[in-house]
Kinemage of the C-alpha trace (Angstrom):
@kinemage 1
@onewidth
@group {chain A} dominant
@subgroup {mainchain}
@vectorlist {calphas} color= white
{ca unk a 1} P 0.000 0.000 0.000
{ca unk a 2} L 1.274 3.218 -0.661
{ca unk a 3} L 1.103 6.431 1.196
{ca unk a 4} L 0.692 9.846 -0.574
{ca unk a 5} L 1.886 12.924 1.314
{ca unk a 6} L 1.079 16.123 -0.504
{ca unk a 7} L 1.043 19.860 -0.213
{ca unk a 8} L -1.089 21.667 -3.216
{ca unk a 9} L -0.876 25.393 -3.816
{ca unk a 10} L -2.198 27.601 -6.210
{ca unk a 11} L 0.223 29.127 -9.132
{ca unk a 12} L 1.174 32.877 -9.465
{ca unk a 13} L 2.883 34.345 -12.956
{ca unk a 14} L 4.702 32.111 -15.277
{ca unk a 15} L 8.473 32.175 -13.829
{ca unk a 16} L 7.964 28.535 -12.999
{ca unk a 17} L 7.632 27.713 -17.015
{ca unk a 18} L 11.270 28.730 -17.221
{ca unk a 19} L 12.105 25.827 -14.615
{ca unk a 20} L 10.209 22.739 -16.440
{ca unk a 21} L 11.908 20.196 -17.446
{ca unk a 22} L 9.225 18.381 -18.779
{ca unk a 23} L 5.763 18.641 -19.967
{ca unk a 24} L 3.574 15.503 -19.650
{ca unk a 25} L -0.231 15.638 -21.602
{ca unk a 26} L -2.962 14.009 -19.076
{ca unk a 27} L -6.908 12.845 -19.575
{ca unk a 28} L -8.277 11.643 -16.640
{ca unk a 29} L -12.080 10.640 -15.642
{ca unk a 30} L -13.199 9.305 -12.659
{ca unk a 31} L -15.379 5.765 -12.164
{ca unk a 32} L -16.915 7.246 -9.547
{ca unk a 33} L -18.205 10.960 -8.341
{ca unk a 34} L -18.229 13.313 -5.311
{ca unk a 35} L -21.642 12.079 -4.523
{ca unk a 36} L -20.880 8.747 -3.766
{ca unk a 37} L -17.814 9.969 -1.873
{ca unk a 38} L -19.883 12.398 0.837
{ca unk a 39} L -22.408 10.409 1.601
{ca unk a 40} L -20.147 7.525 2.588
{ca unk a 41} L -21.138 4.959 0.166
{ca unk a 42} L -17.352 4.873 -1.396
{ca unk a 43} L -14.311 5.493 0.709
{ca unk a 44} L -11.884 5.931 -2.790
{ca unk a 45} L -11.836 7.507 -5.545
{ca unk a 46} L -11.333 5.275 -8.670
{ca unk a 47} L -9.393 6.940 -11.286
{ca unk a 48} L -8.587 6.643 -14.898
{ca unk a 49} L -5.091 8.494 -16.257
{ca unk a 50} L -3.578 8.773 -19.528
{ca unk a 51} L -0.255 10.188 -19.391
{ca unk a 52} L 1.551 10.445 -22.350
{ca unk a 53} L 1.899 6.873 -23.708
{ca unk a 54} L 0.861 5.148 -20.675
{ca unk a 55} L -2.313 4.462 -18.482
{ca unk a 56} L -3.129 3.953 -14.666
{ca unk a 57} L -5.626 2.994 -12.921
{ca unk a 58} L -5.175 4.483 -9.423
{ca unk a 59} L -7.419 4.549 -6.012
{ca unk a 60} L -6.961 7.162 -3.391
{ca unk a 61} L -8.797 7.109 -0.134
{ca unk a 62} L -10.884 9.925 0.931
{ca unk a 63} L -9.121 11.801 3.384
{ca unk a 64} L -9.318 15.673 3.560
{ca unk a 65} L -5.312 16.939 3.842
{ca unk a 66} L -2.037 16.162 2.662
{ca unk a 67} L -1.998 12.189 3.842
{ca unk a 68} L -3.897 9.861 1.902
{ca unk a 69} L -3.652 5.817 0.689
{ca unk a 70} L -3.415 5.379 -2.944
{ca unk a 71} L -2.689 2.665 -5.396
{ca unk a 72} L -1.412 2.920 -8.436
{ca unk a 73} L -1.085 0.033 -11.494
{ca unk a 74} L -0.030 0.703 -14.897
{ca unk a 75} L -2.965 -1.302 -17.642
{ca unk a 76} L -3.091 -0.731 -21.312
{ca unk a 77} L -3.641 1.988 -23.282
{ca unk a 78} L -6.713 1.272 -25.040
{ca unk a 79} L -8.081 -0.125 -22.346
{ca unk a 80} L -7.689 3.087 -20.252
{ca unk a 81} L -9.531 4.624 -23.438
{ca unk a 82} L -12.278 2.489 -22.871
{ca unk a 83} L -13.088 3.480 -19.110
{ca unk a 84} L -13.122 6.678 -19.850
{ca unk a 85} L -15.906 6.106 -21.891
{ca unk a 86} L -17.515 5.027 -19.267
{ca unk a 87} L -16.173 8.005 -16.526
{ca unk a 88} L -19.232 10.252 -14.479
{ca unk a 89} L -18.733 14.125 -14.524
{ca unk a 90} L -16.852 15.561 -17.271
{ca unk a 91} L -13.248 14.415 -18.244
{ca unk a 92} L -9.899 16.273 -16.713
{ca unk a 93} L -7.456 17.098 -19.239
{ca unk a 94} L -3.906 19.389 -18.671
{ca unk a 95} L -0.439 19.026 -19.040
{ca unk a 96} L 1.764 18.815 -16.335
{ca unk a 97} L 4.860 20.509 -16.261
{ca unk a 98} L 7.550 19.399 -13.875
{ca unk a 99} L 9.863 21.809 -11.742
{ca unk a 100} L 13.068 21.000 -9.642
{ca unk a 101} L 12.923 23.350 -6.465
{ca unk a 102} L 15.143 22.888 -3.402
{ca unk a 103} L 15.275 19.799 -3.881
{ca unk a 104} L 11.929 18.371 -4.340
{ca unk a 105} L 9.938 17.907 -7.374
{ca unk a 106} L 7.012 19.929 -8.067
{ca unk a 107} L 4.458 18.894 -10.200
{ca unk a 108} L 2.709 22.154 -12.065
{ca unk a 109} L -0.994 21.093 -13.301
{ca unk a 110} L -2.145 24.024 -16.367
{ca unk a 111} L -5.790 22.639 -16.823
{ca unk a 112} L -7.375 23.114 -20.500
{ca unk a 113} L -10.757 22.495 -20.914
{ca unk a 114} L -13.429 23.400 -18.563
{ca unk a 115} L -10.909 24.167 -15.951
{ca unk a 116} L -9.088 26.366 -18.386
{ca unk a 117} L -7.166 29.032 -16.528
{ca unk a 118} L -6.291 26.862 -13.421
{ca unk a 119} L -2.701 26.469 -12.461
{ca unk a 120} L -1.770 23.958 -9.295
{ca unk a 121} L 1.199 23.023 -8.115
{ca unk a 122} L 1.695 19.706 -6.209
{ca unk a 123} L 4.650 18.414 -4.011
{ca unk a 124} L 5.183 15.113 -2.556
{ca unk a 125} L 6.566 14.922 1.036
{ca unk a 126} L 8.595 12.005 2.312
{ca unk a 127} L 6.653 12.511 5.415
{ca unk a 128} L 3.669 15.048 6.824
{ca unk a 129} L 6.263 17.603 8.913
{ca unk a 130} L 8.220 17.456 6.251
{ca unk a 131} L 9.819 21.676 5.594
{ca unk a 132} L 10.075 22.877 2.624
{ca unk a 133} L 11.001 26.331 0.654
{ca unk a 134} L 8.369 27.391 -1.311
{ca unk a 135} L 9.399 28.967 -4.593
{ca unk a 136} L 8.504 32.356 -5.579
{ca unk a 137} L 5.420 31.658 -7.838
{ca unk a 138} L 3.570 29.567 -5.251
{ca unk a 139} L 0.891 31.502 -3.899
{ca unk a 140} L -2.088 30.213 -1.400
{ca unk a 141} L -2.170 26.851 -0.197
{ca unk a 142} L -5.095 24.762 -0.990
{ca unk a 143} L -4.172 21.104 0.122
{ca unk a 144} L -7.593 20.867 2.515
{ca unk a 145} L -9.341 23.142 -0.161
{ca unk a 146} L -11.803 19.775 -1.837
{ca unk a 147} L -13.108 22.083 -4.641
{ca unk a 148} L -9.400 21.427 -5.762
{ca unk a 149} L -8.921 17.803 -6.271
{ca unk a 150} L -9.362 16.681 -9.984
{ca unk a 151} L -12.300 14.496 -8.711
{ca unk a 152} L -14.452 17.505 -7.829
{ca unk a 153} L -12.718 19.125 -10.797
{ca unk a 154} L -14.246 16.723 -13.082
{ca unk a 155} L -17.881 17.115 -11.596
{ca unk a 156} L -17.691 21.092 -10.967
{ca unk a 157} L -15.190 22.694 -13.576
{ca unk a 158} L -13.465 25.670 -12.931
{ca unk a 159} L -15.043 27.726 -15.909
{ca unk a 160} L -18.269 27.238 -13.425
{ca unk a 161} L -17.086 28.639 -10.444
{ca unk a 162} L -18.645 31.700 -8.907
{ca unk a 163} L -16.748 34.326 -8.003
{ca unk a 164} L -16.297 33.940 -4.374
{ca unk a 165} L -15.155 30.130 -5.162
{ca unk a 166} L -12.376 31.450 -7.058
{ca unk a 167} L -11.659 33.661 -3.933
């Protein structure tokens, strides 16, 4: 079983672009939706990842924070295709864009779509104390913000959001 620790944090400017080393394209779609989620019927959320020229299907339990289980396993291509056909809410596609900073890897999400004109930036921690030195361009920290995971993402796109969600 594996353990994700991560901090998420919303992007300022475009100095980080500079930084990338490399730019990943992403679809994702979930098998299930925020629904099932809050009312307790589903304790993980069941995802479905293209990343470049592979696929994953990955499970991540549904804890609020920067700690939560997840399990990850590589399966074919096409047949990633095929379950997102069959995903609930709409589909998350960006490109990811990763950054060397102090030391740690930071993982910049620029959403298209829907959630066009989103930028997140994701670190993983080797554990939950861990301290680290922010870089210059991240701005507000939204790790135990939910509207920010690509699961409620998929089912409430950021080209909805009012105005005070985008606070």
């Amino acid at each position: 079983m594996g353990i994700e620790i991560e901090r998420k944090y919303l992007v300022t400017g475009d100095d980080w672009r500079t930084a990338a080393h490399a730019v990943i394209p992403m679809a994702q779609g979930y098998l299930n939706d925020t629904a099932s989620l809050d009312s307790g019927a589903q304790k993980a959320s069941v995802r479905v990842r293209i990343q470049g020229g592979q696929a994953f299907l990955n499970m991540k339990s549904r804890e609020i924070g920067h700690t939560r289980q997840e399990f990850d396993y590589p399966i074919p291509v096409e047949d990633a295709r095929a379950l997102l056909a069959l995903c609930v809410g709409g589909l998350i596609d960006k490109r990811r864009h990763l950054v060397e900073h102090d030391g740690l890897l930071w993982e910049v999400d620029e959403f298209l779509g829907e959630n066009a004109g989103l930028v997140v930036a994701e670190v993983e921690l080797e554990h939950a104390d861990q301290a680290i030195t922010l870089p210059g361009w991240a701005g507000a920290e939204v790790t135990d913000q939910v509207r920010y995971y690509n699961l409620a993402l998929a089912a409430h796109p950021f080209s909805r959001w009012s105005s005070a969600e985008r606070g």
